[in-house]
ROLUMVO-651285 format. One line per field, with one value per residue (C-alpha): residue number from 0; x, y, z. Coordinates in nm, 4 decimals, decimal comma. Layout:
N
num: c(NUM; ...);
px: c(X; ...);
py: c(Y; ...);
pz: c(Z; ...);
//
This chain:
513
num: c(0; 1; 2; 3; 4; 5; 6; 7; 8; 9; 10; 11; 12; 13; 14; 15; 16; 17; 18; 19; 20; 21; 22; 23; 24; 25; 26; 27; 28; 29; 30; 31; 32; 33; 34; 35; 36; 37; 38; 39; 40; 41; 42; 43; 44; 45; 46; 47; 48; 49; 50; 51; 52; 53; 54; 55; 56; 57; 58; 59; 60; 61; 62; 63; 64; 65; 66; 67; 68; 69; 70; 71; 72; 73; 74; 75; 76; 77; 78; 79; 80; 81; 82; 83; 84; 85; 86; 87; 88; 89; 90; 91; 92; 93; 94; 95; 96; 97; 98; 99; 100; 101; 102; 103; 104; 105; 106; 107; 108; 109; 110; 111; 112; 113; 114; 115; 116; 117; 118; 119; 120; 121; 122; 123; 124; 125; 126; 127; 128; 129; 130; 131; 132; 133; 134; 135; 136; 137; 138; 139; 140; 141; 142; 143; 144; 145; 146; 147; 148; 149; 150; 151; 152; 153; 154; 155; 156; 157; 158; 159; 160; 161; 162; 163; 164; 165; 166; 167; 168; 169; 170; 171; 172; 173; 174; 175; 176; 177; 178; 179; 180; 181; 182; 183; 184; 185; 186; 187; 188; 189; 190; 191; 192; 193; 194; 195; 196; 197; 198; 199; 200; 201; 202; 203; 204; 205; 206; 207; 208; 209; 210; 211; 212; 213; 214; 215; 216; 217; 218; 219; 220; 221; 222; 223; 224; 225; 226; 227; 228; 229; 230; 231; 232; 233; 234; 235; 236; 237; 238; 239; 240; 241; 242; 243; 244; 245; 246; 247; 248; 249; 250; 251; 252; 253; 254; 255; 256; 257; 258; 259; 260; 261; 262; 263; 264; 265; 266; 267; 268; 269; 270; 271; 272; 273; 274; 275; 276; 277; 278; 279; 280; 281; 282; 283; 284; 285; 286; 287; 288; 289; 290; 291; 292; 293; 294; 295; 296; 297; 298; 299; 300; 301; 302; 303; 304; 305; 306; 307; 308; 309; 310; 311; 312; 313; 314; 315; 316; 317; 318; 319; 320; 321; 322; 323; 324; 325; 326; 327; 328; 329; 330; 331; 332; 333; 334; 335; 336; 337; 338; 339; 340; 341; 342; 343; 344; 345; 346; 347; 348; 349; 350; 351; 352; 353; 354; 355; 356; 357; 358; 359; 360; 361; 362; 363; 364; 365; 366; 367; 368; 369; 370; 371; 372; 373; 374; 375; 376; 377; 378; 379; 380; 381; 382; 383; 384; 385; 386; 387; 388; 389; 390; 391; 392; 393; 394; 395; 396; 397; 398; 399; 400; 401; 402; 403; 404; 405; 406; 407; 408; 409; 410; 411; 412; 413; 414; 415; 416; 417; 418; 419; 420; 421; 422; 423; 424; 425; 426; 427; 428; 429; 430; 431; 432; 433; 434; 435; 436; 437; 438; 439; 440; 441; 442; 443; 444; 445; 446; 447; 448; 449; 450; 451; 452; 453; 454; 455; 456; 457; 458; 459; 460; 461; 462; 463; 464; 465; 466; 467; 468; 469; 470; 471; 472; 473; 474; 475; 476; 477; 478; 479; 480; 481; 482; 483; 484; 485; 486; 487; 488; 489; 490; 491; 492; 493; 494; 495; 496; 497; 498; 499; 500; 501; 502; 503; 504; 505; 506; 507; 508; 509; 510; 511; 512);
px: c(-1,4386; -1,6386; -1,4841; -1,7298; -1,6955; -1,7299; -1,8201; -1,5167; -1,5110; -1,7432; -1,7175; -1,4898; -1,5413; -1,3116; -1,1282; -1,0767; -0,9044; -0,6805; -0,5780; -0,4662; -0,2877; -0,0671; 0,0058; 0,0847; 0,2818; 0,5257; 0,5090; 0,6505; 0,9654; 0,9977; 1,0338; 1,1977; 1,4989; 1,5056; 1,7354; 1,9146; 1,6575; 1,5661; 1,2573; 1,0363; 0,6814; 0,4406; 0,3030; 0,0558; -0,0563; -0,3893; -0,5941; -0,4653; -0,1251; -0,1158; -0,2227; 0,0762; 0,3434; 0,1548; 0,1686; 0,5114; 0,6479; 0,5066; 0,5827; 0,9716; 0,9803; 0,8914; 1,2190; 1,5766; 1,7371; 2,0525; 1,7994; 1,6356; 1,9152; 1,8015; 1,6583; 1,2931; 1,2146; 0,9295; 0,8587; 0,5427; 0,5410; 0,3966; 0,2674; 0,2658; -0,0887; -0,2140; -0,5252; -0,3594; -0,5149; -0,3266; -0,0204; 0,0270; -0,0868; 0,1286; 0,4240; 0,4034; 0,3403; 0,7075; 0,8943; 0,7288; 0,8086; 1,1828; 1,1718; 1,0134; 1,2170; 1,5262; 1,4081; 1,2892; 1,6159; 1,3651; 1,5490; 1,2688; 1,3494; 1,1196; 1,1169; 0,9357; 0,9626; 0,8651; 0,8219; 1,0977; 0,9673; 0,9964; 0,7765; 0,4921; 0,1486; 0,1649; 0,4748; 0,2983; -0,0154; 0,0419; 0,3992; 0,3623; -0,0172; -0,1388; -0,4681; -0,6167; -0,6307; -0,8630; -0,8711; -0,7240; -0,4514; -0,3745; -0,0477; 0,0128; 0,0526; 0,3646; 0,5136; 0,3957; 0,3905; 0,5499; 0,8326; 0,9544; 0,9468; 1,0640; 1,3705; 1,4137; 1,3538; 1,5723; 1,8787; 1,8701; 1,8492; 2,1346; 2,2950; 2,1107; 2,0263; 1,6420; 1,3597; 1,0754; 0,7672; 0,5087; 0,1763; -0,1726; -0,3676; -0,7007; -0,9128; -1,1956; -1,1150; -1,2614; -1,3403; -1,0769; -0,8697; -0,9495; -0,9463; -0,5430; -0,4515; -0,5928; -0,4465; -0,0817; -0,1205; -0,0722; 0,2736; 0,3388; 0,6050; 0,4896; 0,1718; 0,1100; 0,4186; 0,4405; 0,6647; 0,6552; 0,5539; 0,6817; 0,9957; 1,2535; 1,3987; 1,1299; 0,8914; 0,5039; 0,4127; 0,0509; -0,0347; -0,3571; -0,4566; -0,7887; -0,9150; -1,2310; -1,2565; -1,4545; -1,1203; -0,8698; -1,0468; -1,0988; -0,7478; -0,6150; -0,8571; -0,7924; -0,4157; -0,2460; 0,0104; 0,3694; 0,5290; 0,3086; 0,0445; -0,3395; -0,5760; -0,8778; -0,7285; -0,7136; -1,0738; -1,1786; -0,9982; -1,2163; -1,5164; -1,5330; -1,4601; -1,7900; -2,0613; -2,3110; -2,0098; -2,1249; -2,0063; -2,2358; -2,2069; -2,1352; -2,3462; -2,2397; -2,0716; -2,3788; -2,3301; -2,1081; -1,8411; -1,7163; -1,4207; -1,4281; -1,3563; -1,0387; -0,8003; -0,5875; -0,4977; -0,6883; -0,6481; -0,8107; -1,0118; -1,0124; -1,3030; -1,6383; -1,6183; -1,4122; -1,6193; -1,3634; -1,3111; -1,6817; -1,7315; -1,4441; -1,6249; -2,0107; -1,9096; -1,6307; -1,7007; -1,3237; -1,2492; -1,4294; -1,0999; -1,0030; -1,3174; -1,1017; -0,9117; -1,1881; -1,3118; -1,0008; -1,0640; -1,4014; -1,3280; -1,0438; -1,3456; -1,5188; -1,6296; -1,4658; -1,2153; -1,1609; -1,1769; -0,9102; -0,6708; -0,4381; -0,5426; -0,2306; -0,0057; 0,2238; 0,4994; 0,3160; 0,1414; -0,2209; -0,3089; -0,6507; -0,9025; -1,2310; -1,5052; -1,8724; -2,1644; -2,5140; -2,3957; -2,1777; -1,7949; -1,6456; -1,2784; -1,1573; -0,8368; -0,6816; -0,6239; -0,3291; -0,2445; -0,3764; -0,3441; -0,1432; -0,4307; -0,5484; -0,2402; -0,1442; -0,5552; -0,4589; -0,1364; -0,3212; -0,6025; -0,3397; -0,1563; -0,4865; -0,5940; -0,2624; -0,2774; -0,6498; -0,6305; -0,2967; -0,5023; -0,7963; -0,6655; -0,5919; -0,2910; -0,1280; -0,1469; -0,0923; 0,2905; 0,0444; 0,1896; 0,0182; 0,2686; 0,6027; 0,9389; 1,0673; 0,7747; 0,7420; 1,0906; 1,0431; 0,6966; 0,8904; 1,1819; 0,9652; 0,7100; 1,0326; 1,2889; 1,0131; 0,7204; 0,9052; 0,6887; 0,9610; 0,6588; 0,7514; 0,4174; 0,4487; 0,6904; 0,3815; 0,1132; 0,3112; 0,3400; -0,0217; -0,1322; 0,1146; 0,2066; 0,5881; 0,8648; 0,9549; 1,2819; 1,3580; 1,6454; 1,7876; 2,1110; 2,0677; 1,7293; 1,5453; 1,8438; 1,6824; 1,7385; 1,3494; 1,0943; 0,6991; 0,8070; 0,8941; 0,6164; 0,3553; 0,4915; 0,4476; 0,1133; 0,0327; 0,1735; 0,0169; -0,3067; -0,4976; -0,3550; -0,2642; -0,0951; 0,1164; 0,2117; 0,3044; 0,5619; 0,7035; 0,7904; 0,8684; 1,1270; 1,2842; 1,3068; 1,4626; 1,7029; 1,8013; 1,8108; 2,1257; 2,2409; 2,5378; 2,6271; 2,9457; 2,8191; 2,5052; 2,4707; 2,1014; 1,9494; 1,8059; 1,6542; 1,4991; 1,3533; 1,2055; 1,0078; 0,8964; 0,7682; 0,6273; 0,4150; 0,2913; 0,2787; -0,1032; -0,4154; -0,5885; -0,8110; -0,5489; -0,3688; -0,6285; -0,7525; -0,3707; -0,3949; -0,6878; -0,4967; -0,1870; -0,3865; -0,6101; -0,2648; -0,1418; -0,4336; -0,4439; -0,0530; -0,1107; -0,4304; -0,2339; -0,4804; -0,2813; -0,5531; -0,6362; -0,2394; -0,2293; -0,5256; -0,4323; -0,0703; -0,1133; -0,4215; -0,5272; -0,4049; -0,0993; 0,1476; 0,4641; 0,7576; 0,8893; 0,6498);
py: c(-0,1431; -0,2582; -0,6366; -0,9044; -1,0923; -1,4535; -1,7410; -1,9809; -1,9710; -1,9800; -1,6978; -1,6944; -1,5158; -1,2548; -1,5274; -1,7651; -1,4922; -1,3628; -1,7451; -1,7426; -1,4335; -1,5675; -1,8819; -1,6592; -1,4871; -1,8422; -1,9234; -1,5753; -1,6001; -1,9486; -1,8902; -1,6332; -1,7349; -2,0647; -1,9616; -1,6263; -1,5930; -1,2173; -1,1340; -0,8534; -0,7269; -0,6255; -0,3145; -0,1312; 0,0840; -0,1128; -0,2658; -0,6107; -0,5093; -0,3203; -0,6129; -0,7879; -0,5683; -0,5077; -0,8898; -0,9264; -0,6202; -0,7328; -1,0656; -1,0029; -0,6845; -1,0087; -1,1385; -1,1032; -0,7797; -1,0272; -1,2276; -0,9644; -0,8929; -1,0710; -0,7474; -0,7566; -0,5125; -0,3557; -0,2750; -0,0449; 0,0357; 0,3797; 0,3202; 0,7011; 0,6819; 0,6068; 0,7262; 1,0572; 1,0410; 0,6933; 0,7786; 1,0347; 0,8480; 0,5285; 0,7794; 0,9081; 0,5501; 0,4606; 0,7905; 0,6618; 0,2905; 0,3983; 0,6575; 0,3889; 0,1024; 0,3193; 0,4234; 0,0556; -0,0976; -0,3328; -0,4677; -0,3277; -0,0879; 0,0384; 0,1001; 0,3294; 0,2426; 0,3056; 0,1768; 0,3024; 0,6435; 0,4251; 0,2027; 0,4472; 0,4991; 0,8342; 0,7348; 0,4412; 0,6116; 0,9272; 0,8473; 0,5175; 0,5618; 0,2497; 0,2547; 0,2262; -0,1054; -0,3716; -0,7539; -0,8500; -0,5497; -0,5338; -0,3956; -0,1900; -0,4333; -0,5861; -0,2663; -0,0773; -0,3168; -0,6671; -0,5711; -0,2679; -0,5295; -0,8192; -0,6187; -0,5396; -0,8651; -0,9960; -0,8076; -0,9536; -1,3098; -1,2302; -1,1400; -1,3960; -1,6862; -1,7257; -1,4309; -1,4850; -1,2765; -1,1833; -1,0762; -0,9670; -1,2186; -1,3814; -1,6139; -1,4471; -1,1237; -1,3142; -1,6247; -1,6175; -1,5732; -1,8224; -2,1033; -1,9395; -1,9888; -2,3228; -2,4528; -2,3115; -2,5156; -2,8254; -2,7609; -2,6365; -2,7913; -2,5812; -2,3859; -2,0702; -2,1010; -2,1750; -2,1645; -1,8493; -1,9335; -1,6200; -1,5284; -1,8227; -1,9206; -1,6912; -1,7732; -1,6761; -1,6313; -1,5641; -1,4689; -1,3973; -1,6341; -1,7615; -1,4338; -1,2541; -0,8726; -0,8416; -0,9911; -0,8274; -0,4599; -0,6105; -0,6798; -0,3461; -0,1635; -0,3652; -0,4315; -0,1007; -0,0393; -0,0078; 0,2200; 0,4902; 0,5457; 0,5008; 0,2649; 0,4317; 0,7070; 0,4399; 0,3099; 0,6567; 0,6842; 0,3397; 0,4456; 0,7935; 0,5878; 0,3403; 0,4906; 0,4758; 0,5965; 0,3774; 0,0973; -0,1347; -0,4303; -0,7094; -1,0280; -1,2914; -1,3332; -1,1936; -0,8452; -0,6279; -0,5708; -0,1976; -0,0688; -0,3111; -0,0490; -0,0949; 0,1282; 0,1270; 0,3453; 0,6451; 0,5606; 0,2028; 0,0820; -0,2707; -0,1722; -0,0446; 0,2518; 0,3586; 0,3079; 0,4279; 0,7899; 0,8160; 0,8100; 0,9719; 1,2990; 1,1985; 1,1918; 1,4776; 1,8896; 1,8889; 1,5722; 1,7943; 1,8513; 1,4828; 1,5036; 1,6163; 1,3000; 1,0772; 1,3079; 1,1674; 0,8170; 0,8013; 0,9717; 0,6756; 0,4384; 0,4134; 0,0538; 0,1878; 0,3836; 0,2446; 0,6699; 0,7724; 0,4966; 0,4464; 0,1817; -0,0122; -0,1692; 0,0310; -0,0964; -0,0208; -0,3393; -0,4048; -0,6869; -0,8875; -1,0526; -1,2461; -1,1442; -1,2967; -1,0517; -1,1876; -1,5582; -1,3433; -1,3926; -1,0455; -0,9500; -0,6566; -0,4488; -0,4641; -0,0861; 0,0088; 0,3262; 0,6892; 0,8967; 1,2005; 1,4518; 1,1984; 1,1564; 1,5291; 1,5623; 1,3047; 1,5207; 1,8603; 1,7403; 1,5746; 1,8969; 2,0783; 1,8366; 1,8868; 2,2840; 2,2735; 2,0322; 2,2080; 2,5422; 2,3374; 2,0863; 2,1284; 2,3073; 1,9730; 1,7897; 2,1353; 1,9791; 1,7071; 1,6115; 1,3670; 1,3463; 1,4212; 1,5670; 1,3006; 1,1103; 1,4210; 1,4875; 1,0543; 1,1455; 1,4405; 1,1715; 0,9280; 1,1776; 1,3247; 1,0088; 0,7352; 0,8708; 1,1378; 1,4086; 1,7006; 1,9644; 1,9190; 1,9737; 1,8939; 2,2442; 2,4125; 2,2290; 2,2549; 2,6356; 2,7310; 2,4771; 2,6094; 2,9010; 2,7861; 2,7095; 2,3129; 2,3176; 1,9388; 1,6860; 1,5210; 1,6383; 1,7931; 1,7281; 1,9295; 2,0102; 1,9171; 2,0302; 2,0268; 2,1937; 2,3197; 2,5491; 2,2830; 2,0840; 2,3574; 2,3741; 2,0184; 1,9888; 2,2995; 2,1170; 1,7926; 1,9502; 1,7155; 1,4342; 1,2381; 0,9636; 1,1408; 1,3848; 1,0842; 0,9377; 1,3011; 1,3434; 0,9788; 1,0067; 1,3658; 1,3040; 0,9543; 1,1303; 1,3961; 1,0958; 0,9942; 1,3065; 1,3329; 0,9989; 0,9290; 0,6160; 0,5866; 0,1677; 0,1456; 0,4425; 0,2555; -0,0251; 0,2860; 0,4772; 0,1307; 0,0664; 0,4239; 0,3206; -0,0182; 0,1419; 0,4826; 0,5236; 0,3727; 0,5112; 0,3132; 0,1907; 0,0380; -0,1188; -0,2636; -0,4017; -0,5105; -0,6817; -0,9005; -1,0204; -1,1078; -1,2922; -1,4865; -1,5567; -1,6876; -1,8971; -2,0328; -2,1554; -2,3280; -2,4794; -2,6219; -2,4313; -2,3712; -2,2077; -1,9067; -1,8111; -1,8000; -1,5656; -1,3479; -1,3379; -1,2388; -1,1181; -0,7415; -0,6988; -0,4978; -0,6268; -0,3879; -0,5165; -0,6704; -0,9029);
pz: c(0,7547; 1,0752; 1,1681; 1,2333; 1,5407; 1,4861; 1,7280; 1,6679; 2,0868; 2,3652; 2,6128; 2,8964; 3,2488; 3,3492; 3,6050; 3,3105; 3,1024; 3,3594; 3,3792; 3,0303; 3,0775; 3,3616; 3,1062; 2,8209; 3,0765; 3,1698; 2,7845; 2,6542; 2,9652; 2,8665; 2,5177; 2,5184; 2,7365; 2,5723; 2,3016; 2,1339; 1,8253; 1,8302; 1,8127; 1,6293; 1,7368; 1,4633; 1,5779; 1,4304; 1,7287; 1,7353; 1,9335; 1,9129; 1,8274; 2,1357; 2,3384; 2,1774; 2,2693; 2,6722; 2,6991; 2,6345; 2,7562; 3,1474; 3,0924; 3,0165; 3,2501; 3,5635; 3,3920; 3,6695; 3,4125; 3,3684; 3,1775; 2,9703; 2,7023; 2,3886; 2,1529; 2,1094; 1,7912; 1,7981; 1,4427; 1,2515; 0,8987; 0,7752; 0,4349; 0,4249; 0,3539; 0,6506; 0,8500; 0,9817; 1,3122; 1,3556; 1,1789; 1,4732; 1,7697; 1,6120; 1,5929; 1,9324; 2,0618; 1,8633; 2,0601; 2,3931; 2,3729; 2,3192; 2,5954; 2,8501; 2,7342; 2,8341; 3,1558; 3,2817; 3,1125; 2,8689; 2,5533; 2,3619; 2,0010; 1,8434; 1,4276; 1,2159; 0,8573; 0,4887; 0,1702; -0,0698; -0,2598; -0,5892; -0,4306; -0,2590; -0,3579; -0,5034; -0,7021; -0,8265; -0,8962; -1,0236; -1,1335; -1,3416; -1,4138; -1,1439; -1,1835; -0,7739; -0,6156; -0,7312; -0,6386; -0,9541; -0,9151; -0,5330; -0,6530; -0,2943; -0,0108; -0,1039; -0,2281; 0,0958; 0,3433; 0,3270; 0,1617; 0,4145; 0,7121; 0,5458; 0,4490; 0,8054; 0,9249; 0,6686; 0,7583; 1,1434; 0,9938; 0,8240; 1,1472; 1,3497; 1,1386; 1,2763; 1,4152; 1,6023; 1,4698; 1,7012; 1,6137; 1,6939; 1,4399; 1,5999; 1,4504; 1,5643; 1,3257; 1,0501; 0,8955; 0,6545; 0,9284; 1,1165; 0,7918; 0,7162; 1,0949; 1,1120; 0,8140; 0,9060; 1,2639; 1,0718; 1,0152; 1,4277; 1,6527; 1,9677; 2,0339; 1,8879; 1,6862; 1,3053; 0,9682; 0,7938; 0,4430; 0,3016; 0,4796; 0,5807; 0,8729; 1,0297; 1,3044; 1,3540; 1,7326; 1,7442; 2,0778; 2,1033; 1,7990; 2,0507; 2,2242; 2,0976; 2,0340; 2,3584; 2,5663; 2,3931; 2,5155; 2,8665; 2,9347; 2,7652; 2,9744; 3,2917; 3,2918; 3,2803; 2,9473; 3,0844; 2,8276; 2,9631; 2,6966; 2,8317; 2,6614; 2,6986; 2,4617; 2,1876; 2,3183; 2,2200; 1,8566; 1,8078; 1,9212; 1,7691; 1,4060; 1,4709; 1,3202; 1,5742; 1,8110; 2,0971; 2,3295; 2,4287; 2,6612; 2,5720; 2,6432; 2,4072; 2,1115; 1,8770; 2,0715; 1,8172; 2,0331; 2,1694; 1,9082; 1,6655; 1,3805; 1,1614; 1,0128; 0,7307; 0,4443; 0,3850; -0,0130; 0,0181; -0,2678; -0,1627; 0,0697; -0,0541; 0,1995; 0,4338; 0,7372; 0,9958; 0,8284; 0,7538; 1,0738; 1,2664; 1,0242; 1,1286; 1,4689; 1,5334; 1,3764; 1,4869; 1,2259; 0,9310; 0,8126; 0,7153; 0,4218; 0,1039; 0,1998; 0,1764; -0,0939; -0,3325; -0,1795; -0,3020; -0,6172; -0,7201; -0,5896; -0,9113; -1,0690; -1,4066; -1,4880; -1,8587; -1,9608; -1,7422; -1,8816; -2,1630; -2,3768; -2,4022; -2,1260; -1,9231; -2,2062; -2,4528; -2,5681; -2,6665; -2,4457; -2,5050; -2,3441; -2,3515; -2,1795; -2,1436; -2,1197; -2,1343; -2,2631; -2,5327; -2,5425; -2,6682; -2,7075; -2,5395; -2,4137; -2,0900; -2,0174; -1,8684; -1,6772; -1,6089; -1,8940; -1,8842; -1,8018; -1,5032; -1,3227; -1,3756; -1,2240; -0,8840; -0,8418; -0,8276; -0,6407; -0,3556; -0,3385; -0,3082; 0,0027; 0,1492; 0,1149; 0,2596; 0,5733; 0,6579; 0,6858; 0,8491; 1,0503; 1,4481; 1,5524; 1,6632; 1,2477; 1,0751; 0,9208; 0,7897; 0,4607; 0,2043; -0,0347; 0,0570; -0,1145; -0,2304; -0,3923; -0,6021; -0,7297; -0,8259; -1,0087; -1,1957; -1,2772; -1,4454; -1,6101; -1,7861; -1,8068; -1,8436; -1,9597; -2,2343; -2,1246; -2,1341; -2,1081; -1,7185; -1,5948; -1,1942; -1,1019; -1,2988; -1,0978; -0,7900; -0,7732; -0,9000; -0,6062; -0,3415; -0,4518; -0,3891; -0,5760; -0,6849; -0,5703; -0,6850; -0,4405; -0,7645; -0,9077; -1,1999; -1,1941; -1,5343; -1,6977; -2,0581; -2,4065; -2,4918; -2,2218; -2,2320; -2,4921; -2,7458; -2,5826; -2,7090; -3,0428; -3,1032; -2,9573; -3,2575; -3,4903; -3,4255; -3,4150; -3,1087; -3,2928; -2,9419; -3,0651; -3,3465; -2,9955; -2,8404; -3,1161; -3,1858; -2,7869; -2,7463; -3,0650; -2,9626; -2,5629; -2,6385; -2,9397; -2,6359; -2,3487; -2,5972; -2,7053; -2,3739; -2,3752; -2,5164; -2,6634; -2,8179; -2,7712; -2,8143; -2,9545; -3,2708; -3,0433; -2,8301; -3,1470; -3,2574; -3,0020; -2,9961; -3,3216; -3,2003; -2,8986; -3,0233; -3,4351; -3,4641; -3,3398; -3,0787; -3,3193; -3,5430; -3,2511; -3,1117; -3,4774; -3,5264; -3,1963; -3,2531; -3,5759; -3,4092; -3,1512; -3,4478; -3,6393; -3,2933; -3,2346; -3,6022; -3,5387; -3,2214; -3,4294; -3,7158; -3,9874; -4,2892; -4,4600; -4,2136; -4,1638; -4,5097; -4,4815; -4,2153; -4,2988; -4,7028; -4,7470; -4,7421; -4,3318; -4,3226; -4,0512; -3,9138; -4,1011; -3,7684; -3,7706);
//
């Protein structure tokens, strides 16, 4: 989305900002030969990250080279997802700040990282059936993001005891921003440094916490960036993803400010639109390639998605809730995950973006890949080991897609007893009965899950709940689970009378309960 500039401070001329620069300059030496704390660099090959890393990287480079041998990490994570045209310039920026850091003697190393494959988008979303992103389900940030660097971080605490964590936050980005900053600088011993709430004996170095949008461009574009990479190019990837793909001057802090675009993940549903793509296409015939990306993101975009979802919890329970339409309170289901068909449909359509923009994309992003090796053998792992779904449907989609082979990394990988064969007769005899399709799969895959173990610990406890999830229709579960939830209430409520209803009248309870 577009940022909003907001007016937390009043304009400063270019003399009073190349003051602040030569303070920031003494404060990052200072602090940084003040004790052995390591220190990492969020870098997400933006704007304000790059400012970041240009800051410190003169600052410590003014530094005697006897003093500059504490390791400063510089760290990005690639959620794998990423805006392509940043993934690559991010990943050339990583192979140039090692090459420069070498060749100036800097104690700069850079990282590129990634969320585990169990934990990636595709493998949570067409694997387990995530539904996409929503406020009340922002299930990828943590999985994607946060926990990738705070593993890293965490392993040189372990070695170190403290970090330092430098970042390009600003209170002017937003003013949610600004309220989070402001209330984490109650806790501060030194300026620009606080507590990290979420990671321990970690510290938060905002460096540019007070400079506007228009000052951060002024001093990437007037101070040149010492690992050799030239700001205007990333000027340009900003500009060309503003929609009105211009850069106008700016007179005060009402005047949108020139690349103020952001970029994230191509996937995003926590955004209306995605602004920056949208426009990187409107403004570039050579970007026309990146559409059946946003194509899928807009297609995942939809207010709801009830149809494409199973109407039980991704454990199988019925889960209720009350909601109020028009002053009336009604009871309904929480769905769970994509169905079968709709994360067999996301997996085909990926594959089919990744076959297309290979054949369409410049010469230079032709080995794009969207969904990599890996993610795919995990999808095929829990659609057969998880999911009992031994018709093995992804090698199918796979080759009519590509045209190749699924040659799967796992060991072993589809060795089964039951395959699409077995999978067809079942669906005959079943006769579009889903849910009696479901327990027959569910009770055979879990009977040949045990059949090579040479103790079968468990199997009755795994057939019961195959029982417990998937031997009612959806109408009968959901029936059974508004009972259960009045029989609950009427405990809680002390009324004799309506658990003696519910529990022997004419409702029929499993025997379990």
């Amino acid at each position: 989305m577009i940022g909003k500039q907001i007016s937390i401070f009043p304009p400063r001329t270019v003399e009073e900002l190349v003051e602040d620069i030569a303070k920031l300059n003494l404060e990052i030496q200072e602090l940084y030969c003040e004790n052995d704390i390591p220190w990492v660099i969020g870098y997400s090959g933006g704007k304000d990250s790059t400012a970041v890393l240009q800051l410190i990287w003169n600052a410590i480079k003014q530094l005697p080279e006897e003093k500059r041998q504490k390791k400063i990490y510089v760290l990005t994570t690639d959620t794998r997802v990423e805006n392509p045209i940043v993934a690559a310039w991010v990943s050339k920026s990583i192979a140039q700040i090692n090459k420069a850091a070498a060749e100036q003697t800097m104690p700069m190393e850079a990282h590129l990282i990634y969320p585990e494959t169990k934990e990636s988008f595709w493998t949570c979303l067409i694997g387990k059936g995530y539904p996409a992103p929503r406020r009340g389900f922002r299930w990828c940030t943590d999985r994607m993001k946060i926990n990738p660097a705070n593993a890293f971080i965490r392993e040189r605490i372990k070695i170190h005891g403290e970090t330092i964590i430098a970042l390009g936050i600003r209170k002017a980005e937003s003013t949610a921003r600004a309220q989070r900053m402001e209330k984490h600088q109650k806790g501060r011993w030194r300026e620009r440094l606080s507590v990290n709430s979420r990671l321990p004996n970690s510290l938060i170095y905002s460096v540019i916490e007070d400079w506007r949008t228009d000052e951060v461009w002024m001093y990437l574009l007037q101070w040149e960036n010492p690992w050799g990479y030239t700001n205007k190019e990333l000027l340009n990837m900003y500009q060309g993803a503003t929609a009105d793909n211009e850069c106008p001057l700016v007179i005060d802090t009402s005047t949108p400010s020139c690349g103020d675009s952001r970029f994230g993940c191509w996937v995003c549903t926590m955004v209306s639109k995605d602004k920056s793509m949208e426009a990187m296409i409107q403004n570039d015939d050579e970007k026309d390639w990146l559409q059946p990306l946003l194509d899928i993101r807009n297609e995942l975009d939809i207010e709801n998605d009830r149809d494409r979802r199973d109407f039980r919890r991704i454990y199988g329970t019925v889960d209720l809730f009350e909601k109020n339409v028009d002053g009336k309170t009604t009871i309904e289901n929480i769905p769970g995950p994509y169905t079968k068909y709709w994360r067999e449909y996301w997996l085909r359509k990926v594959l089919e973006a990744q076959v297309k923009v290979r054949q369409t994309a410049p010469e230079e992003m032709r080995d794009i890949t969207l969904i990599t090796h890996e993610e795919l053998s995990e999808i095929r792992s829990i659609w057969l080991e998880q999911k009992h779904e031994f018709d093995d449907s992804l090698p199918r989609i796979y080759k009519e897609v590509t045209g190749e082979e699924f040659i799967d990394i796992r060991v072993g990988a589809g060795n089964n007893l039951l395959g699409s064969d077995e999978w067809d007769i079942l669906e005959e005899i079943c006769d579009e009965d889903t849910m009696l399709l479901e327990l027959m799969a569910k009770l055979l895959d879990t009977e040949r899950q045990y059949y090579t173990k040479s103790r079968r610990i468990g199997i009755y406890d795994a057939l019961e709940k195959c029982f417990e999830t998937s031997s009612r229709s959806k109408e009968e579960a959901l029936e059974n689970a508004r009972l259960k939830r009045d029989l609950k209430n009427a405990v809680s409520e002390g009324d004799a009378g309506k658990v003696k209803q519910l529990t022997w009248g004419n409702i029929k309870f499993p025997k379990e309960n």
